[in-house]
Backbone atoms as SQL, in Angstrom:
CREATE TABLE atoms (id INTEGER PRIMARY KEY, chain TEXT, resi INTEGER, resn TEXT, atom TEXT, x REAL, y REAL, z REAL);
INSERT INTO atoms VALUES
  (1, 'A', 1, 'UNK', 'N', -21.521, 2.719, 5.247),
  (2, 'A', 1, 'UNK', 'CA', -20.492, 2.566, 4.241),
  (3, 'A', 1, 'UNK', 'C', -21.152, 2.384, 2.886),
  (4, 'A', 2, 'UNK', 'N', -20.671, 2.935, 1.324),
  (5, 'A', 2, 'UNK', 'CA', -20.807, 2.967, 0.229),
  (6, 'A', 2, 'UNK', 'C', -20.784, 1.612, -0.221),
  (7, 'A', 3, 'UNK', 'N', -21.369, 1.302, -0.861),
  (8, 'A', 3, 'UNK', 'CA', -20.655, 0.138, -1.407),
  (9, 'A', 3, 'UNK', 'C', -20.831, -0.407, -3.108),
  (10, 'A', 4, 'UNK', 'N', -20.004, -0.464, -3.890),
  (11, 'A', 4, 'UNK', 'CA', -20.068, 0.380, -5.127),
  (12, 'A', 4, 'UNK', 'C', -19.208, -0.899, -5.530),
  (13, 'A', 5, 'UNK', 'N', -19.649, -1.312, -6.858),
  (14, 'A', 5, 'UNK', 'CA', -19.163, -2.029, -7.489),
  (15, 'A', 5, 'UNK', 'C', -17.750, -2.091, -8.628),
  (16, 'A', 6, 'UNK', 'N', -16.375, -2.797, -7.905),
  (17, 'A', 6, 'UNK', 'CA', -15.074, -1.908, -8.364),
  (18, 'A', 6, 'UNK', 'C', -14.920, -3.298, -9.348),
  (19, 'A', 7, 'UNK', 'N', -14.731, -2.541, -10.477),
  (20, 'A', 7, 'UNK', 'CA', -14.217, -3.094, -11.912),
  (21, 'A', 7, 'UNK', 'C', -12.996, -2.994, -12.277),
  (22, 'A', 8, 'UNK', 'N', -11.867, -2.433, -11.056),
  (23, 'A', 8, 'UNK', 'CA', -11.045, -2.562, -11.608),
  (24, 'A', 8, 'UNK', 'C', -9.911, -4.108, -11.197),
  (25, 'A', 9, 'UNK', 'N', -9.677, -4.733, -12.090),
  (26, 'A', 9, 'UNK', 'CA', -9.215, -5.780, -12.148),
  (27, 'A', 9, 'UNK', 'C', -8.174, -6.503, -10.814),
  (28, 'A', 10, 'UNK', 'N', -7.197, -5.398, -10.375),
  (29, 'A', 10, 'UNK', 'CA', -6.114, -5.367, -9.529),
  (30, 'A', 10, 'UNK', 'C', -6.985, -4.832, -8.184),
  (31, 'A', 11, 'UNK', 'N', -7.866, -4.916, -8.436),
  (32, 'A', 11, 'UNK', 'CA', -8.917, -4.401, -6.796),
  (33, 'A', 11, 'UNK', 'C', -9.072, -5.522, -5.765),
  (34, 'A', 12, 'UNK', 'N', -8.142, -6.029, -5.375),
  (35, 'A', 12, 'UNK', 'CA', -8.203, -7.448, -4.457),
  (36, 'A', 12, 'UNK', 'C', -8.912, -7.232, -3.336),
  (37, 'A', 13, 'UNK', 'N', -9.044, -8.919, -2.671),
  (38, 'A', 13, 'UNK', 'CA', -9.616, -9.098, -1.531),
  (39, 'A', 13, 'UNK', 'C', -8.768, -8.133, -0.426),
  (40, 'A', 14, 'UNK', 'N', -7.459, -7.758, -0.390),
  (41, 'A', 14, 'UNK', 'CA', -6.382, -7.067, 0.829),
  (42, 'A', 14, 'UNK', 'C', -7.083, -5.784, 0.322),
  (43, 'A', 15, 'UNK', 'N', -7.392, -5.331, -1.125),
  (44, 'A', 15, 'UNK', 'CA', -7.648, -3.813, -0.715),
  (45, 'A', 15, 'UNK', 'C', -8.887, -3.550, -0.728),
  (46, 'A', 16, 'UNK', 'N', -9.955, -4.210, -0.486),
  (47, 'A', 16, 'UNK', 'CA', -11.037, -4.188, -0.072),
  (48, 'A', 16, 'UNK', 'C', -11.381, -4.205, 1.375),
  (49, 'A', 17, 'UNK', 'N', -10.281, -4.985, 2.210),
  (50, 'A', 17, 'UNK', 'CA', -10.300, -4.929, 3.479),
  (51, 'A', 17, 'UNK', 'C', -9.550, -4.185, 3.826),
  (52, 'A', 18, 'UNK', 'N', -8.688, -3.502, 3.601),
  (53, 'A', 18, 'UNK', 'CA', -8.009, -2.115, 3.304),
  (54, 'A', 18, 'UNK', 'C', -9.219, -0.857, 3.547),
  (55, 'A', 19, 'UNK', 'N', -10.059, -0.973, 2.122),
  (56, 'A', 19, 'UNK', 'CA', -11.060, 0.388, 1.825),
  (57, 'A', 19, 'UNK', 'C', -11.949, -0.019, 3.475),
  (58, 'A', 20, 'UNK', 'N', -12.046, -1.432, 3.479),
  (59, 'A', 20, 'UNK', 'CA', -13.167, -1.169, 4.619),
  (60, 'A', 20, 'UNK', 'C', -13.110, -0.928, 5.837),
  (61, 'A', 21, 'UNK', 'N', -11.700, -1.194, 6.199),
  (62, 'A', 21, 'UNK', 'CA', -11.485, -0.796, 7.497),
  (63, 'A', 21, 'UNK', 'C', -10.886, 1.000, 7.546),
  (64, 'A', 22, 'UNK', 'N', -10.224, 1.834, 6.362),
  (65, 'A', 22, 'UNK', 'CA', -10.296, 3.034, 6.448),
  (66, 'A', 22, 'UNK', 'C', -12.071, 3.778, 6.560),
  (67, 'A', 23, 'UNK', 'N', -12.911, 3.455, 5.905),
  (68, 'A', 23, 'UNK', 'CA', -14.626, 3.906, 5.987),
  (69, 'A', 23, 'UNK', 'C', -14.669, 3.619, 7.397),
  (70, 'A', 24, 'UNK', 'N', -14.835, 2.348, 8.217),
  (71, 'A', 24, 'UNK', 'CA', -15.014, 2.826, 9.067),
  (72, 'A', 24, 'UNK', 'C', -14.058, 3.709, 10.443),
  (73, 'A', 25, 'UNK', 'N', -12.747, 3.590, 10.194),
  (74, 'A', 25, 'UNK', 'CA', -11.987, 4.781, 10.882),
  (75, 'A', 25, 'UNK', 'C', -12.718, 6.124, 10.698),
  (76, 'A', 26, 'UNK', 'N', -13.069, 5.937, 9.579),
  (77, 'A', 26, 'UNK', 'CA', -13.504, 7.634, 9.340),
  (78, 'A', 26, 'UNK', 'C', -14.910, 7.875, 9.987),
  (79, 'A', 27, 'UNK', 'N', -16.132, 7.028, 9.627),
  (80, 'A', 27, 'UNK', 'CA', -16.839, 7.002, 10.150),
  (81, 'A', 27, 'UNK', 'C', -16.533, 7.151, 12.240),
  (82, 'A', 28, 'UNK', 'N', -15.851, 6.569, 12.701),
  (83, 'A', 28, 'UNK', 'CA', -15.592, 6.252, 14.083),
  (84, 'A', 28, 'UNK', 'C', -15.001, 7.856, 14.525),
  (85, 'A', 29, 'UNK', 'N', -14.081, 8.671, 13.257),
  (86, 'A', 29, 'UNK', 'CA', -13.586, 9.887, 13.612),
  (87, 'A', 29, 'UNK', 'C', -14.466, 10.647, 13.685),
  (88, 'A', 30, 'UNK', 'N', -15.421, 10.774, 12.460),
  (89, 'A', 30, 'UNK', 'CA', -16.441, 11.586, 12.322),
  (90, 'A', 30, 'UNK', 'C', -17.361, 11.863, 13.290),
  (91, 'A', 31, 'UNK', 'N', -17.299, 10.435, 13.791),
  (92, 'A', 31, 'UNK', 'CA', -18.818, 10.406, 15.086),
  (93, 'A', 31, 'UNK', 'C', -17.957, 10.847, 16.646),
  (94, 'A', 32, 'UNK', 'N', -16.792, 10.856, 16.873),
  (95, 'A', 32, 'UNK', 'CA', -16.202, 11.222, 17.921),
  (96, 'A', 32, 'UNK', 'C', -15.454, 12.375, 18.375),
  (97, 'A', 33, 'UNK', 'N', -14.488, 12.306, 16.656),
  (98, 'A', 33, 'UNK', 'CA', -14.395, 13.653, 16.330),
  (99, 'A', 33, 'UNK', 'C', -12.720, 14.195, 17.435),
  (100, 'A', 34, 'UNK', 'N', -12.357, 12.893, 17.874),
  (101, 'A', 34, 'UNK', 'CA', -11.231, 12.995, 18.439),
  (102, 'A', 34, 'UNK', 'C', -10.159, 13.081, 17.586),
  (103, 'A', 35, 'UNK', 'N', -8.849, 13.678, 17.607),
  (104, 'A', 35, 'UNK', 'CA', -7.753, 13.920, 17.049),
  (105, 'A', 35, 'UNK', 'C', -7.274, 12.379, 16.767),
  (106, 'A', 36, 'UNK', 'N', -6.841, 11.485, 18.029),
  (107, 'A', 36, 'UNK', 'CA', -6.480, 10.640, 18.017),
  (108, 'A', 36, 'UNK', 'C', -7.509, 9.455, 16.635),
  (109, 'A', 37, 'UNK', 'N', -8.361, 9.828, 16.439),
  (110, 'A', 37, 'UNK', 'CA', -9.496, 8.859, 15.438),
  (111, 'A', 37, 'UNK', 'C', -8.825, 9.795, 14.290),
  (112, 'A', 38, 'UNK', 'N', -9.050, 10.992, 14.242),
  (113, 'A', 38, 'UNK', 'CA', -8.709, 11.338, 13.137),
  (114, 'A', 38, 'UNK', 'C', -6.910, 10.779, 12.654),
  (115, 'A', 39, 'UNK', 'N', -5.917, 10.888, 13.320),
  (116, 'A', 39, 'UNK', 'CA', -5.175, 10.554, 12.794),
  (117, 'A', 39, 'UNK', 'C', -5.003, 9.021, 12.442),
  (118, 'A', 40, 'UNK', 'N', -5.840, 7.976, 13.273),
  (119, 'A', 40, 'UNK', 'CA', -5.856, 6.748, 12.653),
  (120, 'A', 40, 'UNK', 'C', -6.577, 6.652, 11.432),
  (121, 'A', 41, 'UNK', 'N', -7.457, 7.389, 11.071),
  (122, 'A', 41, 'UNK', 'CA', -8.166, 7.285, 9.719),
  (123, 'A', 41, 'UNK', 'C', -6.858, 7.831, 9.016),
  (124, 'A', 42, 'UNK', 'N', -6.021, 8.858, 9.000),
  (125, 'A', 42, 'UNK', 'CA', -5.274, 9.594, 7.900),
  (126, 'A', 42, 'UNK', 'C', -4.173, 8.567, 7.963),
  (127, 'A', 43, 'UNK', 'N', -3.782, 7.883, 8.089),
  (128, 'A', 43, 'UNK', 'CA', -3.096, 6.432, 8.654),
  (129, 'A', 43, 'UNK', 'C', -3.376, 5.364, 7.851),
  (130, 'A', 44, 'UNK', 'N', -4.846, 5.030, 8.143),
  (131, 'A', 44, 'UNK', 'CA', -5.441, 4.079, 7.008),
  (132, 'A', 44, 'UNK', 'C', -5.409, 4.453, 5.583),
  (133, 'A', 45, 'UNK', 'N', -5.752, 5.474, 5.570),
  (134, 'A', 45, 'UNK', 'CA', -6.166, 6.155, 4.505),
  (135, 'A', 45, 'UNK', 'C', -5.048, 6.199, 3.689),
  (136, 'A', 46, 'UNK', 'N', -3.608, 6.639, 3.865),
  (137, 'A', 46, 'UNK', 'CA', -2.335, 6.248, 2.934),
  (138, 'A', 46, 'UNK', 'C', -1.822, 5.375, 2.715),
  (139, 'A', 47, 'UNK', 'N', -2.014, 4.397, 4.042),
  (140, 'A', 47, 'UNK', 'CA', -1.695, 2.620, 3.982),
  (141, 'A', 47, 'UNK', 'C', -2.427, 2.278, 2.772),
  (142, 'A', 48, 'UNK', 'N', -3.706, 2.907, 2.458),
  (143, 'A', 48, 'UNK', 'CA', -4.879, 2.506, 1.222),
  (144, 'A', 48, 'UNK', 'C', -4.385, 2.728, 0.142),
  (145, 'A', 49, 'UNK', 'N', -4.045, 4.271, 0.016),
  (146, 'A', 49, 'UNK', 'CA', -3.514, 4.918, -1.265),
  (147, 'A', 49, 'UNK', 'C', -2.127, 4.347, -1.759),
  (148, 'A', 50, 'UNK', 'N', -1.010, 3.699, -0.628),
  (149, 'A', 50, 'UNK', 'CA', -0.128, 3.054, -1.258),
  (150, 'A', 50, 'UNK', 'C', -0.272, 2.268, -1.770),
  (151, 'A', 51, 'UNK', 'N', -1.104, 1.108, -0.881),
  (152, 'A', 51, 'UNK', 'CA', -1.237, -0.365, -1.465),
  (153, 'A', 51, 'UNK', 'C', -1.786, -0.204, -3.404),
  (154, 'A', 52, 'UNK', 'N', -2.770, 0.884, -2.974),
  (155, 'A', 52, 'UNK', 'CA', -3.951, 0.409, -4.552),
  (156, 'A', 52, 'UNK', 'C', -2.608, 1.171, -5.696),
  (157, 'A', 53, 'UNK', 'N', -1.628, 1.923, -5.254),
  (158, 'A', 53, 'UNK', 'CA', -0.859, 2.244, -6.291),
  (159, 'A', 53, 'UNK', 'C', 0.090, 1.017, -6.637),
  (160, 'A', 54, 'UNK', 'N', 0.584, 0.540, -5.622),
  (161, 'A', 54, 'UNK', 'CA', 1.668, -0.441, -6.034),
  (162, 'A', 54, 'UNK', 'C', 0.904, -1.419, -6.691),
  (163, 'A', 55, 'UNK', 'N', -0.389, -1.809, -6.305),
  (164, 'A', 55, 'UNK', 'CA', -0.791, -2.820, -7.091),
  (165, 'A', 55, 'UNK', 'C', -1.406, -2.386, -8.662),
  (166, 'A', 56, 'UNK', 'N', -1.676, -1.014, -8.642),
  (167, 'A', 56, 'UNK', 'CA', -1.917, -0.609, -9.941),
  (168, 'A', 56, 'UNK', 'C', -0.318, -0.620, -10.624),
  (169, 'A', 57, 'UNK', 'N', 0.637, -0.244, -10.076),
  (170, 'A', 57, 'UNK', 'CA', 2.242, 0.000, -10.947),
  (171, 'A', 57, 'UNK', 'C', 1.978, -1.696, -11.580),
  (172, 'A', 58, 'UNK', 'N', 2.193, -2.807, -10.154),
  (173, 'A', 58, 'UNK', 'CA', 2.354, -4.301, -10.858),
  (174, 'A', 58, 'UNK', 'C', 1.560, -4.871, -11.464),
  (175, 'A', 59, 'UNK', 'N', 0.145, -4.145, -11.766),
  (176, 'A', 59, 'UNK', 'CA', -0.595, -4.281, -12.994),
  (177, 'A', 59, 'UNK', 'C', -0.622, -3.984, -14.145),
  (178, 'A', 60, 'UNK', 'N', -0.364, -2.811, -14.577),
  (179, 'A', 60, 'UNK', 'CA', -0.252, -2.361, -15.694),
  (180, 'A', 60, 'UNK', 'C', 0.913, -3.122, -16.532),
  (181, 'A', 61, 'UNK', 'N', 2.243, -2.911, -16.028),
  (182, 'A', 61, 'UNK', 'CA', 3.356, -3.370, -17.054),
  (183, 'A', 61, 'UNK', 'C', 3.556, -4.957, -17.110),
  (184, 'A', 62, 'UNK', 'N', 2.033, -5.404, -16.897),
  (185, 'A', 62, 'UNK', 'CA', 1.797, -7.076, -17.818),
  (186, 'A', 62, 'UNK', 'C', 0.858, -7.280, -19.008),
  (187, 'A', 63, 'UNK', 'N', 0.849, -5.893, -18.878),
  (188, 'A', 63, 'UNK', 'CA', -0.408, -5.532, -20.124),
  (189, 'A', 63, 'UNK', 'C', 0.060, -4.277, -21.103),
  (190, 'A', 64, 'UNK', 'N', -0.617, -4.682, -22.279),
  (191, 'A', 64, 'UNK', 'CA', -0.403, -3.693, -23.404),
  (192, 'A', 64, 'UNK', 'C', -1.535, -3.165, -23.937),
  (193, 'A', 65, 'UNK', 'N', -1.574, -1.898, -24.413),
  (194, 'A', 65, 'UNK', 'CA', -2.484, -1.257, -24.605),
  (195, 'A', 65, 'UNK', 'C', -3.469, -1.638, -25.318),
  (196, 'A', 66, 'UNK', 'N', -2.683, -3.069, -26.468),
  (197, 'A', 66, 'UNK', 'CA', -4.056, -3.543, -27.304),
  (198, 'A', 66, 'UNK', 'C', -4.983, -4.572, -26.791),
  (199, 'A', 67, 'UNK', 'N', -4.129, -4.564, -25.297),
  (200, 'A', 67, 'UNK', 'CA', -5.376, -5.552, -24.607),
  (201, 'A', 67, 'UNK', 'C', -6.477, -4.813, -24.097),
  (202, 'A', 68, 'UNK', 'N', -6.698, -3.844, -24.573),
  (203, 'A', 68, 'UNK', 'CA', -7.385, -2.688, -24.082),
  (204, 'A', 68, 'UNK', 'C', -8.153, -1.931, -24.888),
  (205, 'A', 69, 'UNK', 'N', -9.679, -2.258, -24.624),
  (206, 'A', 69, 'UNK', 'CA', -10.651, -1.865, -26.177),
  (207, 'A', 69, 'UNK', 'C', -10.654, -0.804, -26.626),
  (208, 'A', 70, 'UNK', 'N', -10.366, 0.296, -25.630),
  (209, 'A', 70, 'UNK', 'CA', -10.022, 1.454, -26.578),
  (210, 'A', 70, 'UNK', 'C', -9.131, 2.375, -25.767),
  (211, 'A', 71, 'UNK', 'N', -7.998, 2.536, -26.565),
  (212, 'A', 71, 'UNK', 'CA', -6.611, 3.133, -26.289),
  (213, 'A', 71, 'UNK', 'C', -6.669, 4.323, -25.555),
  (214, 'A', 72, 'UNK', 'N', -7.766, 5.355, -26.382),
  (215, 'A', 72, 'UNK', 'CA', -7.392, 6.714, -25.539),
  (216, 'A', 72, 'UNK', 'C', -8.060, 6.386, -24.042),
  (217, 'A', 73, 'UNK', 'N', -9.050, 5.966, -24.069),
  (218, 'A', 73, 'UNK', 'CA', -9.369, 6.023, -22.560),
  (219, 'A', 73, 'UNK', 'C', -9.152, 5.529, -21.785),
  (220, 'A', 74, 'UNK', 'N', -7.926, 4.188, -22.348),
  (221, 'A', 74, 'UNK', 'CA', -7.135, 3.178, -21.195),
  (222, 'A', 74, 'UNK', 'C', -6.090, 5.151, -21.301),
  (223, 'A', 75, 'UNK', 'N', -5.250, 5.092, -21.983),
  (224, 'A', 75, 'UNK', 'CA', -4.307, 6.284, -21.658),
  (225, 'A', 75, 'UNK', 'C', -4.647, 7.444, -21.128),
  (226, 'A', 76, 'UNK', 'N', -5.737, 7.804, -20.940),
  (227, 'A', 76, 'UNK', 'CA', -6.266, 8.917, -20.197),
  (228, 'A', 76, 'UNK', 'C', -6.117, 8.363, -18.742),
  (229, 'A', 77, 'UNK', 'N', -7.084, 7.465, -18.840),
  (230, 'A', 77, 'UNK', 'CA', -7.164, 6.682, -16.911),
  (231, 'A', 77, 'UNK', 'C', -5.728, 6.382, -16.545),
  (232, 'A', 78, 'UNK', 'N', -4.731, 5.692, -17.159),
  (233, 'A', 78, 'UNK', 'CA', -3.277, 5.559, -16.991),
  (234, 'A', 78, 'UNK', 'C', -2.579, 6.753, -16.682),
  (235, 'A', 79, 'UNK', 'N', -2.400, 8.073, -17.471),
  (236, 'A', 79, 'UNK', 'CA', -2.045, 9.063, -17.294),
  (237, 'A', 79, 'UNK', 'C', -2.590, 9.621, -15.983),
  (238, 'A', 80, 'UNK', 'N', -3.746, 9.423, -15.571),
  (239, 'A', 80, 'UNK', 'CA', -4.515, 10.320, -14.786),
  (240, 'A', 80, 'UNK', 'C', -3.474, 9.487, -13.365),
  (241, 'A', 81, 'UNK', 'N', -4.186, 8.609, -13.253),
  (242, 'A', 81, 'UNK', 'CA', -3.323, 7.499, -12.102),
  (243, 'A', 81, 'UNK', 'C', -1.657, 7.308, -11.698),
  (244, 'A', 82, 'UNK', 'N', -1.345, 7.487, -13.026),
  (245, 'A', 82, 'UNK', 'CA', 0.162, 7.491, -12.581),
  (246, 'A', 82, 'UNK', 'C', 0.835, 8.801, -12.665),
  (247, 'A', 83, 'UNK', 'N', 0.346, 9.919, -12.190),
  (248, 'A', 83, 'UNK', 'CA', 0.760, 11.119, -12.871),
  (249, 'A', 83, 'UNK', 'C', 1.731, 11.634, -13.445),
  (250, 'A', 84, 'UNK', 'N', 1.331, 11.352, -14.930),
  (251, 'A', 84, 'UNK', 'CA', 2.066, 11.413, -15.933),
  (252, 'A', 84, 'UNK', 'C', 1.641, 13.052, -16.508),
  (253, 'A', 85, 'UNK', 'N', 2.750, 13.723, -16.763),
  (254, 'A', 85, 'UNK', 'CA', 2.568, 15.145, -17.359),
  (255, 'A', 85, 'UNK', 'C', 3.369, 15.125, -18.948),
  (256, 'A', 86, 'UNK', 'N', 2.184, 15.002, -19.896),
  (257, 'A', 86, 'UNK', 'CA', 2.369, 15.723, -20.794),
  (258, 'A', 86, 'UNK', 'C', 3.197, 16.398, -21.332),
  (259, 'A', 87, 'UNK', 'N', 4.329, 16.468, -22.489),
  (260, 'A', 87, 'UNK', 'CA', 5.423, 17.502, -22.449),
  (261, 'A', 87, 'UNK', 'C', 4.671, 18.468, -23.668),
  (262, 'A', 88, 'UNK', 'N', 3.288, 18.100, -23.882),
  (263, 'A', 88, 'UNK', 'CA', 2.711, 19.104, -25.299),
  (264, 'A', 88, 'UNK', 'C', 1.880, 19.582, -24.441),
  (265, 'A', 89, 'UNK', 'N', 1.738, 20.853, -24.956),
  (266, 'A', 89, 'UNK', 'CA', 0.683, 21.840, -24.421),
  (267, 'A', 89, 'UNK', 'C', 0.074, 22.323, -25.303),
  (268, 'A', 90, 'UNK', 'N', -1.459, 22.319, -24.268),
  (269, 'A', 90, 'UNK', 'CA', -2.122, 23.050, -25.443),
  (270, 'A', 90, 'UNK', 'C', -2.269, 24.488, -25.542),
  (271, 'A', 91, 'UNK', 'N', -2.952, 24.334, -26.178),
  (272, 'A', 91, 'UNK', 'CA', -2.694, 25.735, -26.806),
  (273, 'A', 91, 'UNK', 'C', -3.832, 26.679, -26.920);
């Protein structure tokens, strides 16, 4: 397993034990390679992706952008995460 240092603020102890028990599902699928492993990893794996969204939604709207050293690249990472589309195009 990776293990990589997460800065993001709303990254709790539940979704850390979350990330770690999907790595090793996957790992356990990978090495067995059974259907049944694979679908418990794809299992974990959205249980993961929900949790870290809801806790990113109930993070963000306690905060304002000027708590945030620099605007465009909090709004880029925000946009990117909550997929937010743009109504300007470029050109």
């Amino acid at each position: 397993m990776k293990e990589v240092k997460n800065s993001y603020v709303w990254f709790d102890h539940e979704l850390k034990t979350r990330s770690r028990e999907k790595e090793k599902l996957l790992k356990q699928a990978k090495n067995s390679k059974m259907d049944v492993d694979w679908i418990a990893y794809k299992r974990a794996r959205n249980e993961f992706k929900k949790l870290f969204r809801i806790k990113l939604k109930n993070f963000f709207p306690k905060h304002e952008p000027k708590d945030f050293k620099n605007s465009k690249k909090f709004w880029k990472f925000y946009s990117n995460l909550m997929n937010i589309k743009s109504h300007y195009k470029k050109k």
